[in-house]
ZAMARGU-4260 file (C-alpha; in steps of 0.2 Angstrom, whole numbers, plus 5000, padded with zeros to 4 digits):
<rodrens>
0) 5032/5037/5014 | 5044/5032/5000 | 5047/5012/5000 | 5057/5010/4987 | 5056/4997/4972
5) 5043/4981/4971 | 5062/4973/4974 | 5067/4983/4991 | 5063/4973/5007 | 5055/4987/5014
10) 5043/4987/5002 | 5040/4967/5002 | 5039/4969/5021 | 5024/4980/5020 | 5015/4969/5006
15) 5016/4955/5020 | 5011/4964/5036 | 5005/4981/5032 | 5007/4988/5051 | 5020/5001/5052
20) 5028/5015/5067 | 5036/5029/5060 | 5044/5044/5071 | 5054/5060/5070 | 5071/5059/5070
25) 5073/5070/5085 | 5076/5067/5102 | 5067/5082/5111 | 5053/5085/5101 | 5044/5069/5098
30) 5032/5060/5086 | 5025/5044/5084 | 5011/5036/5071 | 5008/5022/5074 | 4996/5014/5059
35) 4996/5006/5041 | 5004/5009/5026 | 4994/5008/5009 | 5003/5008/4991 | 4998/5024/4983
40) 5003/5031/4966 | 5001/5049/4964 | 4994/5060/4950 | 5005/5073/4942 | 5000/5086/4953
45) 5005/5077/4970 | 5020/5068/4960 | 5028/5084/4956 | 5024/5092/4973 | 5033/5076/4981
50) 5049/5077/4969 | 5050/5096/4973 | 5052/5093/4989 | 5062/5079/4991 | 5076/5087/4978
55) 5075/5104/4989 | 5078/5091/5005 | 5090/5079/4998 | 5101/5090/4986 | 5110/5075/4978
60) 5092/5066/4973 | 5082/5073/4959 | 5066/5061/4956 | 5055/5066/4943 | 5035/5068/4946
65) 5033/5051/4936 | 5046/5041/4945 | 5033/5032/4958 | 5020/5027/4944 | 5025/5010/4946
70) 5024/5011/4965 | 5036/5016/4980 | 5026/5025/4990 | 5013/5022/5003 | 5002/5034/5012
75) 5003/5031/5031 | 4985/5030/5038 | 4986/5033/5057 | 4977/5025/5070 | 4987/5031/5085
80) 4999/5047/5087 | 5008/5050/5105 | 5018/5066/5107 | 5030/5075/5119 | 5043/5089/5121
85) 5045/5083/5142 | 5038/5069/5148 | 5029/5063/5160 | 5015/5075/5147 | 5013/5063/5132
90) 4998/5068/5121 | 4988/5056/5113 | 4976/5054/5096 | 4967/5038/5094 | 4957/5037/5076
</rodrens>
């Protein structure tokens, strides 16, 4: 999860209360984490994987593998996942 600068409020949110919901952006198919998020600065191998793939997503943003070694990210540990294509059969995983 990119959160941005030690300045962003996102990211002084999460210093405060570390509890976070995050979920697809798509209203057929559905996922929801429901969890906390923990800074995390990644090693060369993951930074560049990240950057790759967030260039190939977002043609106009070209991170390099070092741009979170000062923070920004955070690593979403789940406690709960619910999940549906049609409700009323929601799925559930509880850690």
């Amino acid at each position: 999860l990119e959160i941005g600068s030690p300045a962003t409020a996102k990211s002084r949110n999460l210093k405060g209360n570390a509890e976070i919901q995050i979920h697809l952006d798509d209203v057929d198919d559905v996922v929801i984490v429901r969890g906390s998020a923990e800074p995390v600065v990644p090693g060369p191998s993951l930074g560049g994987a990240i950057a790759s793939a967030m260039a190939a997503k977002y043609p106009d943003y070209n991170p390099k593998p070092t741009d979170w070694d000062n923070g920004g990210l955070a690593r979403v540990v789940p406690r709960t996942i619910l999940a549906w294509r049609a409700m009323p059969t929601a799925t559930r995983w509880r850690w």
